[in-house]
SERO-4910 file (N, C-alpha, C, O; in steps of 0.05 Angstrom, whole numbers):
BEGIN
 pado doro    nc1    nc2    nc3   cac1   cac2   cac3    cc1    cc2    cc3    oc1    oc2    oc3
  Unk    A     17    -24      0      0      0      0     18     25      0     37     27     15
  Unk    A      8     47    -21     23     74    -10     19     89     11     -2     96     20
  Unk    A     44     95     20     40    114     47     19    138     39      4    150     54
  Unk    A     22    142     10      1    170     -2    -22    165      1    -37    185     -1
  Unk    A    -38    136      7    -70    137     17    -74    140     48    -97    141     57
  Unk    A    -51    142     66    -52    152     88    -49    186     90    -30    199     82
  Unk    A    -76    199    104    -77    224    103    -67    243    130    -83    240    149
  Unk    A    -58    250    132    -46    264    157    -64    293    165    -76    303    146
  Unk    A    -66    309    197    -77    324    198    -69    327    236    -68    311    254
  Unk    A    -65    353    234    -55    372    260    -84    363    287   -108    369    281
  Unk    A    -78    351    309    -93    358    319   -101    382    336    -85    386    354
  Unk    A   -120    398    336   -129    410    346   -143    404    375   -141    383    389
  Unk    A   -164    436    382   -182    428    396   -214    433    393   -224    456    395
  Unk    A   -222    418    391   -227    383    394   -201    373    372   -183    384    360
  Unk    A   -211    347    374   -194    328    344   -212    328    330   -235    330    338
  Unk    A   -204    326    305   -228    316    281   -237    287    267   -226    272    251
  Unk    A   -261    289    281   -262    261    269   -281    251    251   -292    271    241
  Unk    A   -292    227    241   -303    223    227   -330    214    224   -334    201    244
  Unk    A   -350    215    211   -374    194    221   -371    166    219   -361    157    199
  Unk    A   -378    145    244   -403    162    262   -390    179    285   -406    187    301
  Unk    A   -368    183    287   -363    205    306   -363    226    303   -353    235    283
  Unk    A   -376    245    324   -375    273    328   -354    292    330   -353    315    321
  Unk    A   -339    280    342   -304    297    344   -300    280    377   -319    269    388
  Unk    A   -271    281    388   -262    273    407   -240    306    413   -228    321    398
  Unk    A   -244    304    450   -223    324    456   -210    304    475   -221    282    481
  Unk    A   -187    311    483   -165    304    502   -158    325    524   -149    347    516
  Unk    A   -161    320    550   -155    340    567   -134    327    583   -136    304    591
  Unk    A   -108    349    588    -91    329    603    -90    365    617    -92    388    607
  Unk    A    -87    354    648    -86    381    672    -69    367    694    -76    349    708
  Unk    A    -38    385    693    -27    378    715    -37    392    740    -19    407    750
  Unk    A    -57    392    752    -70    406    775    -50    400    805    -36    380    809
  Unk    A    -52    418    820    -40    423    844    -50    403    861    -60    383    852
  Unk    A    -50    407    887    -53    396    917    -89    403    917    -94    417    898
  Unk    A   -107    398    929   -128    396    932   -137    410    955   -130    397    974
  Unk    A   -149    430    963   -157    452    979   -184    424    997   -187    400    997
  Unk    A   -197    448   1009   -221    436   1031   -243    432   1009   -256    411   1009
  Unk    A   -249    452    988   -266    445    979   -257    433    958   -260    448    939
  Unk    A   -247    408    950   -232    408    926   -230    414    906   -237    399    888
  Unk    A   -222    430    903   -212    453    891   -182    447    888   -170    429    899
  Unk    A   -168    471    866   -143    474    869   -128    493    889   -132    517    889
  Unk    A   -105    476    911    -96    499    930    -68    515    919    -43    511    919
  Unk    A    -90    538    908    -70    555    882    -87    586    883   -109    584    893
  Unk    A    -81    609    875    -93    623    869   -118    620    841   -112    610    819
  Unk    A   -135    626    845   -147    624    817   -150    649    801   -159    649    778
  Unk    A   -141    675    816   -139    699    803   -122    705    774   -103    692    766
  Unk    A   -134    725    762   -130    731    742   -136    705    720   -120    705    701
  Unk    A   -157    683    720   -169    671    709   -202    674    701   -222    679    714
  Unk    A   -196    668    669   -225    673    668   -252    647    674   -266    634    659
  Unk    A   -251    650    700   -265    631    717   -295    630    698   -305    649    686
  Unk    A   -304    605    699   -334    604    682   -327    592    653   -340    576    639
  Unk    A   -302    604    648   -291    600    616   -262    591    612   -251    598    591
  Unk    A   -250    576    631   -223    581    639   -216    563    618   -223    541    626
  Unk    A   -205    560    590   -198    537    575   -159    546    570   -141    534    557
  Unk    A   -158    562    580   -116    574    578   -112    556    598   -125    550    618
  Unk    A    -84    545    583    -73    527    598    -55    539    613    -31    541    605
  Unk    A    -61    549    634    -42    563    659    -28    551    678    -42    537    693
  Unk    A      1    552    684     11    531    704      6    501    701      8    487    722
  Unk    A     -1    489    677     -5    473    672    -35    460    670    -36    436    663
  Unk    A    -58    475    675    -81    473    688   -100    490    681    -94    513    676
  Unk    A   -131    477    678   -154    491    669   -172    492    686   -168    472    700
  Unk    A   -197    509    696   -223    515    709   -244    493    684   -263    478    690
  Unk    A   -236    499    662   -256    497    643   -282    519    659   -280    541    668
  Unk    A   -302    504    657   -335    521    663   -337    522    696   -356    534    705
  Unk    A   -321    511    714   -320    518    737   -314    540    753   -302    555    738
  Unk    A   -315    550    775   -306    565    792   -299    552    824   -290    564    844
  Unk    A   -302    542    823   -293    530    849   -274    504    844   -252    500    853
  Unk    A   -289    486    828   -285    463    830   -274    457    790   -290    459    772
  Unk    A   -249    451    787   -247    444    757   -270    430    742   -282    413    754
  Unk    A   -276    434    724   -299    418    694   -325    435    691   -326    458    701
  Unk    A   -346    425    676   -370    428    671   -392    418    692   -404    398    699
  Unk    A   -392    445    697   -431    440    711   -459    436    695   -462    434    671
  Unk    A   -474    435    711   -498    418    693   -501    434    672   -504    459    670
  Unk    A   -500    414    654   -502    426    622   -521    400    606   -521    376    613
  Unk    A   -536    411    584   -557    397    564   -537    384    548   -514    391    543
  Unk    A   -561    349    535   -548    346    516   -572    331    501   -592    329    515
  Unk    A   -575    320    478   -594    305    458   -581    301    432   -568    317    418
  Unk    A   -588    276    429   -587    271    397   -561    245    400   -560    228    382
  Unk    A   -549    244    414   -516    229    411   -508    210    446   -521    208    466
  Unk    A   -487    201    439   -473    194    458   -438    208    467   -419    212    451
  Unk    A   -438    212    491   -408    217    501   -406    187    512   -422    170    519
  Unk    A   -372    190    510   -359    160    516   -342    178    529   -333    197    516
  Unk    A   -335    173    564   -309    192    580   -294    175    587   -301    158    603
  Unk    A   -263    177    571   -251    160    587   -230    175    605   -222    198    604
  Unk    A   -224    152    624   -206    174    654   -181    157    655   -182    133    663
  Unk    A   -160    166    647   -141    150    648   -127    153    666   -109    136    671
  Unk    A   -130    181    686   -111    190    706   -129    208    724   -140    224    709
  Unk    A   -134    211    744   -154    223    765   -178    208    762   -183    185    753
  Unk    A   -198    232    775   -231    226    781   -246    238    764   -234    254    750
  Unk    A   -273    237    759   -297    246    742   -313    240    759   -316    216    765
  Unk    A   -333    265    775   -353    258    790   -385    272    763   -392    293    753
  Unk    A   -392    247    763   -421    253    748   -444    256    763   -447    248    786
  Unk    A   -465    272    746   -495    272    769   -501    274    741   -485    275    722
  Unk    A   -536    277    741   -555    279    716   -581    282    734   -590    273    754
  Unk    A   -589    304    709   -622    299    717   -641    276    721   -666    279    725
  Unk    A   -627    254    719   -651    233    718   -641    224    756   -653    205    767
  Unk    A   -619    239    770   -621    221    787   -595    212    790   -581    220    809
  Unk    A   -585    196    772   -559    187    772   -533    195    778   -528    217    770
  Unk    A   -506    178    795   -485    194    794   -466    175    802   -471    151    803
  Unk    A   -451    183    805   -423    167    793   -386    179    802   -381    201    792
  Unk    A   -373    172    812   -353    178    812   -333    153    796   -335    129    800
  Unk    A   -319    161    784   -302    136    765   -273    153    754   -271    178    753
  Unk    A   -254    133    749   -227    140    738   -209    124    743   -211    105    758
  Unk    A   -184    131    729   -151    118    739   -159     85    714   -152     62    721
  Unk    A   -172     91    688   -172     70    678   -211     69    665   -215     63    642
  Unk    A   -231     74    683   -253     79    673   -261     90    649   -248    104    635
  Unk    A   -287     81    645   -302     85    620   -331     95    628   -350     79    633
  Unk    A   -334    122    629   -373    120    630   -377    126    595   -362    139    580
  Unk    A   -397    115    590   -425    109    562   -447    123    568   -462    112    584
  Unk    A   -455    151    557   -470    159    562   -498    171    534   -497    192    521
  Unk    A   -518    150    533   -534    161    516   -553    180    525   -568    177    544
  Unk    A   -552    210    504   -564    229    515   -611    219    511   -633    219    522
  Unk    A   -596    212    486   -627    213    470   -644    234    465   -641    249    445
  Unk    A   -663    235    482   -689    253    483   -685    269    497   -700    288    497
  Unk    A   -660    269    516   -647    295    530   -640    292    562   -655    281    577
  Unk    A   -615    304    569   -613    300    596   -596    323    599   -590    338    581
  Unk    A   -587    325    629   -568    354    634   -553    333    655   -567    319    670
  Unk    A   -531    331    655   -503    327    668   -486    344    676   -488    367    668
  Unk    A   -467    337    696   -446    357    707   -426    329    712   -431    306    721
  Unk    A   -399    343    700   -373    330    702   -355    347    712   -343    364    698
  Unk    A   -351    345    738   -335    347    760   -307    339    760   -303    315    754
  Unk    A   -287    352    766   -259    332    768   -248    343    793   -232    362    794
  Unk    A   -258    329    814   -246    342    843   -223    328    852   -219    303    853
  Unk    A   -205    353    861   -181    348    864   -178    334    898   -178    344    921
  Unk    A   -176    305    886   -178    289    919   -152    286    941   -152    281    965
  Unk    A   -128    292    921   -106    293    941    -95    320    963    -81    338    953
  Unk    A    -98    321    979    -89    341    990    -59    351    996    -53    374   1003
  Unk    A    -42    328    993    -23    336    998     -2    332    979     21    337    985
  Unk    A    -12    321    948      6    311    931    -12    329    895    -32    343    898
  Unk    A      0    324    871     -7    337    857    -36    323    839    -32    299    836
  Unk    A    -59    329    829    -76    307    818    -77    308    795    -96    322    787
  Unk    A    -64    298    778    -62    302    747    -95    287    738   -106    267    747
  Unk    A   -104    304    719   -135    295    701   -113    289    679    -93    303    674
  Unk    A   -121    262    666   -130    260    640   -151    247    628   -155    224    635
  Unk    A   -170    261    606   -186    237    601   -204    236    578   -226    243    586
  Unk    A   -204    233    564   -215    232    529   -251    233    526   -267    216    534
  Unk    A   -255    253    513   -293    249    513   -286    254    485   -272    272    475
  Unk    A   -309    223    469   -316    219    443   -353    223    440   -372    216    454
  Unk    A   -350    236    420   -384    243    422   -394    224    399   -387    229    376
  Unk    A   -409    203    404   -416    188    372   -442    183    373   -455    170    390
  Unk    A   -452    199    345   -473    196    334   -494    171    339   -487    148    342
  Unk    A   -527    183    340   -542    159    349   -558    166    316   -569    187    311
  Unk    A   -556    146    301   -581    153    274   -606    159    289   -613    157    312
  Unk    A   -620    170    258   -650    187    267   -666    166    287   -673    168    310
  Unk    A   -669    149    271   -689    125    291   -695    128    320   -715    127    333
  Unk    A   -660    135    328   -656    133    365   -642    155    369   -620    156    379
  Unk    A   -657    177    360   -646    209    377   -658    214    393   -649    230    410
  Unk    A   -688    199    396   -699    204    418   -706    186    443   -724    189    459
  Unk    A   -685    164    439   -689    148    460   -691    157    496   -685    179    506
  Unk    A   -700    133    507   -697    152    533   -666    151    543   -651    134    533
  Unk    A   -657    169    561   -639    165    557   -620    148    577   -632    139    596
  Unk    A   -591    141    576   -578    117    587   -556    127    590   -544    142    575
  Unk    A   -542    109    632   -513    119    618   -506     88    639   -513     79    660
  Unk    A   -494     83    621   -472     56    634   -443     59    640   -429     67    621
  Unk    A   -430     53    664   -405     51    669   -384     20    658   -385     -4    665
  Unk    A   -370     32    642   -346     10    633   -325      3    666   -306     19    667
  Unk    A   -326     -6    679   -305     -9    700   -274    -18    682   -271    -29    660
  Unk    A   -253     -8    702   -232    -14    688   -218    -46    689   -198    -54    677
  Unk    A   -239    -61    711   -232    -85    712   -246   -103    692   -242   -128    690
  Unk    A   -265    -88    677   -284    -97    660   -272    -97    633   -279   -114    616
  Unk    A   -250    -74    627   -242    -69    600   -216    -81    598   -196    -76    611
  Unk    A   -222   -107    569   -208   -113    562   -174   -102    554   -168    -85    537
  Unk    A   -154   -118    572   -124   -100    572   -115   -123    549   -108   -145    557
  Unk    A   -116   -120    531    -96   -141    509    -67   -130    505    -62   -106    504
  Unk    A    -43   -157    503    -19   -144    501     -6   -170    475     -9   -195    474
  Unk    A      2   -158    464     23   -172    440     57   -162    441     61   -149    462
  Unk    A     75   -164    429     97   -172    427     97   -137    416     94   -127    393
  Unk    A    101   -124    444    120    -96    440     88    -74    443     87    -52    432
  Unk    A     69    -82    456     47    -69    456     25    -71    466     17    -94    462
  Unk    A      8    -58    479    -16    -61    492    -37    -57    486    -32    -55    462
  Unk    A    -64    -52    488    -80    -48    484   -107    -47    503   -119    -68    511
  Unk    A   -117    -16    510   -142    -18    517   -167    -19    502   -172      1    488
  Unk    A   -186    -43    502   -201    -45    474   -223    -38    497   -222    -55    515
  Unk    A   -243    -16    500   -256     -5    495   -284      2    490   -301     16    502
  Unk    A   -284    -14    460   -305    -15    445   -302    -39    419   -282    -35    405
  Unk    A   -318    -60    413   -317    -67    387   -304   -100    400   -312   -111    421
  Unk    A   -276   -114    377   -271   -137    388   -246   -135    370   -247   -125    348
  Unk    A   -217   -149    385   -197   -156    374   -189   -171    382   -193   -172    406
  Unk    A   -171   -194    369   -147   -215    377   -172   -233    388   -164   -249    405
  Unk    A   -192   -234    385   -212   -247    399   -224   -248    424   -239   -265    434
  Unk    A   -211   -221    434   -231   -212    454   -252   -184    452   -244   -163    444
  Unk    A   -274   -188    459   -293   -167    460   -297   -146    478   -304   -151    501
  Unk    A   -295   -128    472   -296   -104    501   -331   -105    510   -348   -118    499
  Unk    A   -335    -88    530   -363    -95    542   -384    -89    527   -377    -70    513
  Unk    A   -400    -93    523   -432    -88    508   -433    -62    512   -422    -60    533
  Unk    A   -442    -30    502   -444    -15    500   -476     -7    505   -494    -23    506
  Unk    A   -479     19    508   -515     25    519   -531     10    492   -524      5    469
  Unk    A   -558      5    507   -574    -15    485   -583     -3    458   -587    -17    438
  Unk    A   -587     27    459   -588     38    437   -566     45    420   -573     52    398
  Unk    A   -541     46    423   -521     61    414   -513     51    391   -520     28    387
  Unk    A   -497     66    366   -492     58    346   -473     25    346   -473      5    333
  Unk    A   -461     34    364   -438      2    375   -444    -19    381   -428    -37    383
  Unk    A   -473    -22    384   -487    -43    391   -483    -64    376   -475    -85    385
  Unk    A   -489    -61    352   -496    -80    328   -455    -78    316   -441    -60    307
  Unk    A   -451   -111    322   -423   -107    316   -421   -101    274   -402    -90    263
  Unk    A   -441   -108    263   -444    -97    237   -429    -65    231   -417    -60    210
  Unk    A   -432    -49    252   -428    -23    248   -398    -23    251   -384     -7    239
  Unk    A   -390    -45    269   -360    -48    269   -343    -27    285   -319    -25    280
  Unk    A   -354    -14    301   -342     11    324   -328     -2    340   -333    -18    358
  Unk    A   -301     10    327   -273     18    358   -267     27    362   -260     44    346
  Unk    A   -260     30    384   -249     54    411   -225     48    418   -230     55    441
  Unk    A   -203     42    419   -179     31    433   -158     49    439   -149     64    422
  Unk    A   -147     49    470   -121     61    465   -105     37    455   -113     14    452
  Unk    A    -76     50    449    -58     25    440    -36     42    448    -38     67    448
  Unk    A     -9     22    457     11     32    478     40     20    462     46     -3    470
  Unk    A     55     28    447     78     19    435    109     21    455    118     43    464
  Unk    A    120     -5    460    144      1    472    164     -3    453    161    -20    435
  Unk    A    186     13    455    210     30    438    211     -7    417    213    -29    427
  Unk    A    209     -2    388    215    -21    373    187    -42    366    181    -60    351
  Unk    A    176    -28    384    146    -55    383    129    -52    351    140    -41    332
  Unk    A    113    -60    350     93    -66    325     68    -65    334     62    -67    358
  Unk    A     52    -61    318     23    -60    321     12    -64    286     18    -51    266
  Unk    A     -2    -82    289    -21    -84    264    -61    -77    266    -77    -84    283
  Unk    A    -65    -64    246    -93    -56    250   -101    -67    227    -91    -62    206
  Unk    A   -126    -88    232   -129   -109    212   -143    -96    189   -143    -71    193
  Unk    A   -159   -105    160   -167    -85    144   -199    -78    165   -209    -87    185
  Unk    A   -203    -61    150   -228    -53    158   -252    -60    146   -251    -71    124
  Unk    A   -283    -53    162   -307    -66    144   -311    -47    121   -303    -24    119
  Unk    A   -327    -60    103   -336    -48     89   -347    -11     85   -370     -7     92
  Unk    A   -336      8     78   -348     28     72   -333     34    110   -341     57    112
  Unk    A   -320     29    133   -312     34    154   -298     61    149   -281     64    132
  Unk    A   -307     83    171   -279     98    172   -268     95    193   -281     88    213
  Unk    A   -231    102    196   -217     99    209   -199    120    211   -194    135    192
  Unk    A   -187    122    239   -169    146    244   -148    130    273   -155    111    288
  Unk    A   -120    146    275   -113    143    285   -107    165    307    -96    181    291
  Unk    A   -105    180    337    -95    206    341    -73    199    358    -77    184    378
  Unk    A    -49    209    351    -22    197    364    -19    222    380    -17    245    372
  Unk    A    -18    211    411    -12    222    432     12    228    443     18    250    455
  Unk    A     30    204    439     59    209    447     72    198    427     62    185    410
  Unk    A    104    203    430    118    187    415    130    202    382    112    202    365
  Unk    A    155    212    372    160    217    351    168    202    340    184    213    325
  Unk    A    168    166    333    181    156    320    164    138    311    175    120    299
  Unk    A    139    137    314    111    118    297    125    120    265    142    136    261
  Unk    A    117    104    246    112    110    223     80     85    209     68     72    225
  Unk    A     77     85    194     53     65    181     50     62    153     33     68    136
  Unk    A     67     51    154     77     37    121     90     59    103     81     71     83
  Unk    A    121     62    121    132     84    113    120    108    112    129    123     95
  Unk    A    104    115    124     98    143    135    105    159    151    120    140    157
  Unk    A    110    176    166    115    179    197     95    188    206     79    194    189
  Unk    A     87    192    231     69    195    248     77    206    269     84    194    289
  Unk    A     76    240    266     86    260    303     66    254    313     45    242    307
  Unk    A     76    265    332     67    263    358     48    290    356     59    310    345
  Unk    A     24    291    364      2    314    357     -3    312    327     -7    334    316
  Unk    A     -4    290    311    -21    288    296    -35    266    286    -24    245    290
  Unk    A    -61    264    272    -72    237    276    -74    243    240    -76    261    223
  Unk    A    -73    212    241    -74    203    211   -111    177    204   -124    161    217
  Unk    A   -111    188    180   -133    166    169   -130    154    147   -120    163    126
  Unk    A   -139    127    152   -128    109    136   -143     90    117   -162     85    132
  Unk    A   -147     80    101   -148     66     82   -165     43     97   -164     39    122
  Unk    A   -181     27     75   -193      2     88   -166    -24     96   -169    -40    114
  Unk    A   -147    -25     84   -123    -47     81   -119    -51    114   -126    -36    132
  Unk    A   -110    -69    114    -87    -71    135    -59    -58    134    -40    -62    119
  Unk    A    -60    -39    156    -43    -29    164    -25    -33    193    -33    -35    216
  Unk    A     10    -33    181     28    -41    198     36    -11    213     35      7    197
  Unk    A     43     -4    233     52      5    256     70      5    262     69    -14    278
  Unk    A     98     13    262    124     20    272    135     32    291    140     55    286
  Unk    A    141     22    318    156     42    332    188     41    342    199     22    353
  Unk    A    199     68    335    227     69    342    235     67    371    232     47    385
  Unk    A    249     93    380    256     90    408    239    110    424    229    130    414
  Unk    A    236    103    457    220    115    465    187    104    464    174     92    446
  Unk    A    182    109    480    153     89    483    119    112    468    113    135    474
  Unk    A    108     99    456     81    110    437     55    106    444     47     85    455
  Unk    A     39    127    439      6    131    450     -4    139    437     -2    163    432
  Unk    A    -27    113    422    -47    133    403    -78    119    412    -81     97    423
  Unk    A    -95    133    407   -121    131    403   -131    113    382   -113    113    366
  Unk    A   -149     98    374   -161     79    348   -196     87    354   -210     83    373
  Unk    A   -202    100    331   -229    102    328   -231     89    304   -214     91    286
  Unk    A   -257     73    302   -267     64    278   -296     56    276   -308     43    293
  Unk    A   -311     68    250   -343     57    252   -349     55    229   -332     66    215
  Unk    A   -360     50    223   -381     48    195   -400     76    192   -414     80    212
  Unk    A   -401     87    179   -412    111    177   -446    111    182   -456     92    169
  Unk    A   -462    124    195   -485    136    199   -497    143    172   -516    131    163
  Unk    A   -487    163    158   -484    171    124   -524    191    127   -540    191    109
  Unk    A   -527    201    148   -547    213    152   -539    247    156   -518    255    167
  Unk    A   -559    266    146   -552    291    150   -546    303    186   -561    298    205
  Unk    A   -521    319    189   -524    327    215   -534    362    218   -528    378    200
  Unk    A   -543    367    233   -546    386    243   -539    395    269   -555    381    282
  Unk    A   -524    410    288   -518    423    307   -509    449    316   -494    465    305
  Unk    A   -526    449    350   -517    477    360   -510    466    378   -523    446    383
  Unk    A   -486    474    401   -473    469    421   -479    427    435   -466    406    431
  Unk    A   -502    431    450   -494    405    463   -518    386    446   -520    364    455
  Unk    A   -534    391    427   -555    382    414   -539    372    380   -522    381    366
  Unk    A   -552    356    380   -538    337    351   -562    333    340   -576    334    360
  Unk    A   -578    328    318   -607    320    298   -592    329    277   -571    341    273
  Unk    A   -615    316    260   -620    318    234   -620    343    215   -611    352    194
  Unk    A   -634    347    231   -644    387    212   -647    409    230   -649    405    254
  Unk    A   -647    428    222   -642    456    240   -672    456    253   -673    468    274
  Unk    A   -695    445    245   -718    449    261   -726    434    281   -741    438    300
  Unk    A   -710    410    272   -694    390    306   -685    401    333   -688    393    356
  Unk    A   -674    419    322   -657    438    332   -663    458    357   -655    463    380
  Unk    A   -682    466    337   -708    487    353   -716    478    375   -717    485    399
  Unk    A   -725    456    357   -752    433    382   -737    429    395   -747    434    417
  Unk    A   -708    420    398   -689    408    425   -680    440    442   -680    437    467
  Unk    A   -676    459    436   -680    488    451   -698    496    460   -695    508    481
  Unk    A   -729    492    446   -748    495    458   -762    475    483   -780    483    499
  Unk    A   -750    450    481   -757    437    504   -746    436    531   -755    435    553
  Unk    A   -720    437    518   -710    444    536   -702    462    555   -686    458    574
  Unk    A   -722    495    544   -725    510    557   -761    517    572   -772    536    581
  Unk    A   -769    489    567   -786    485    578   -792    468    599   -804    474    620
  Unk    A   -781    445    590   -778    421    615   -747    420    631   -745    409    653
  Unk    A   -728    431    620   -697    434    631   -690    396    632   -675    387    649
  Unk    A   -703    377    609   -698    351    614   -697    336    642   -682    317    648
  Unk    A   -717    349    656   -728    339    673   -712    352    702   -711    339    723
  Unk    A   -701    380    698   -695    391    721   -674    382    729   -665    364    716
  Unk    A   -659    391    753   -640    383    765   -647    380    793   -656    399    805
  Unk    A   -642    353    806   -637    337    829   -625    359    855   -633    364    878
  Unk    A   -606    366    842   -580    361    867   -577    396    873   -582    412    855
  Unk    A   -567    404    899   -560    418    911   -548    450    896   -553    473    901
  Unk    A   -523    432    864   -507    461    864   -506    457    833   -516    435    828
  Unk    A   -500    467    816   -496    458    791   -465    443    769   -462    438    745
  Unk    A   -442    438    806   -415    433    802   -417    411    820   -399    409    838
  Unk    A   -438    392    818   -442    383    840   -415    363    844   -404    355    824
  Unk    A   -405    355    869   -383    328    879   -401    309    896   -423    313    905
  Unk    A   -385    288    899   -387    279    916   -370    276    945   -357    297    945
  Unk    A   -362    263    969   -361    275    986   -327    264    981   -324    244    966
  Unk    A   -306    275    991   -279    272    994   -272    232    990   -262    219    972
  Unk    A   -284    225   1021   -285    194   1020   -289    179    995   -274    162    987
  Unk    A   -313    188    982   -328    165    968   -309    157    949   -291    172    941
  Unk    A   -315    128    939   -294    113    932   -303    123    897   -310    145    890
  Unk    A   -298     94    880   -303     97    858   -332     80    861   -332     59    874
  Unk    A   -359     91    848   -380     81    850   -398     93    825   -387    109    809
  Unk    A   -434     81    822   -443     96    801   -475     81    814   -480     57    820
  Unk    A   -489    102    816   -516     96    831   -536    102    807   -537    125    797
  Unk    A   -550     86    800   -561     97    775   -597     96    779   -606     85    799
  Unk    A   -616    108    760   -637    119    767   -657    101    780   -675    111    793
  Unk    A   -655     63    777   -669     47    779   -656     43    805   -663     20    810
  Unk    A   -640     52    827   -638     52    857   -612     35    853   -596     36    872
  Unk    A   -603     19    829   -584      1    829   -556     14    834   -547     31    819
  Unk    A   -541      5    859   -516     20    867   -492      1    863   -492    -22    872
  Unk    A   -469     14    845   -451    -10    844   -417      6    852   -407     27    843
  Unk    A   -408    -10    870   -378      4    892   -361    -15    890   -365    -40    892
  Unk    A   -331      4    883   -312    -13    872   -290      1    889   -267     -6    887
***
């Protein structure tokens, strides 16, 4: 194969991706020591608190003021996939639900017919530094199920398949490789039906290792986003570090030099349906659109539960996820 049907491209922020995905961002925050309210024990002055996305001292507010991340905010039409590869993510939702998860976790969250969430990243160490990292993929639900009710399931990290071959690892995620299957995905989601062929995987190269990515399904698109590492290449290509490449249906080989490599694997079969969007709402057509603004400034998708709109949970609580049917699961 020519390296010339592999396409190269800068990541940004978000990344760009393909249908059925929406785009993927990557947040990595070397955050400080953890105050009383966890919080960062740092000044937060001269930040633009509410909007904080400058990477200052190593570290973001995002939509917070007290507490780093997003407070309760709307969503419809799609799914977020959060993965935590390093700290905590405390979730709540209007239906009730909440969740603290990380250090390897996966929450699956279908919005559907609409919900409002808050993603929290409270800084639990007090005396040491709490690094966030953690990847949110937004992937498309076809027309059929934009308005499902909506769902969110936790991937545990003892649940997600760790595959390792000769110079490499793999967190699979989503989908199935080497003959193992990562966990069943929400019941509506495009991932469901392995036909669609959706993967999610990190993949972990040590200095010299290999990685092969088998061909793909029919009409599949595929992307790679390389995280670390300047010495990838993919069938004589190279591959920096901060940029992700897309690739061809073939089988493609993987190269790494010295120094150890981190990339992302998204892959699906395309949706091939018109999109439409404004901020956290995904449909079909701009009068989708309306109707998902207009309801939601009528019902607020069923209000919010909880106390604050940054809501945490309490310092102690472990990793857990209590979900709307009373069912509580602690790890």
């Amino acid at each position: 194969m020519s390296s010339s049907a592999i396409k190269l491209f800068p990541l940004g922020f978000p990344w760009e991706t393909e249908d059925p995905f929406l785009f993927c961002v990557h947040h990595l925050d070397h955050y400080p020591e953890g105050n009383s309210e966890m919080g960062p024990k740092a000044s937060l002055s001269g930040r633009a608190l509410g909007n904080d996305f400058e990477v200052r001292e190593g570290w973001r507010m995002y939509h917070g003021t007290t507490i780093p991340g997003f407070p309760s905010h709307p969503h419809r039409g799609f799914e977020t996939i959060t993965i935590v590869t390093k700290g905590y993510c405390d979730h709540s939702d209007s239906l009730g639900a909440s969740a603290r998860f990380g250090n390897g976790d996966v929450q699956w969250m279908t919005a559907g017919s609409g919900v409002q969430h808050s993603e929290m990243f409270p800084l639990l160490d007090q005396d040491g530094p709490n690094t966030l990292e953690l990847f949110q993929i937004w992937l498309n639900l076809p027309a059929s199920r934009k308005l499902v009710a909506p769902h969110f399931k936790m991937l545990w990290k003892e649940d997600i398949p760790r595959i390792k071959g000769k110079g490499w690892e793999m967190n699979l995620i989503s989908g199935s490789f080497s003959g193992e299957n990562a966990p069943a995905p929400p019941p509506d989601s495009w991932a469901r039906d392995p036909e669609n062929g959706v993967v999610i995987a990190l993949v972990t190269l040590e200095p010299g290792g290999s990685f092969i990515i088998p061909p793909s399904g029919k009409g599949a698109h595929r992307r790679i986003f390389v995280l670390e590492g300047d010495n990838l290449n993919a069938e004589d290509q190279e591959l920096p570090s901060g940029f992700g490449a897309q690739f061809p249906s073939e089988e493609i080989s993987i190269k790494n030099g010295a120094g150890n490599a981190r990339f992302l694997w998204l892959e699906g079969k395309p949706i091939s349906e018109p999109v439409a969007k404004y901020g956290p709402f995904v449909m079909n057509t701009s009068q989708q659109i309306e109707q998902a603004m207009e309801q939601y400034q009528l019902t607020r998708f069923g209000g919010w539960p909880w106390p604050h709109p940054d809501h945490v949970h309490p310092r102690e609580k472990g990793r857990f996820a209590s979900y709307p049917d009373g069912k509580l699961e602690e790890k």
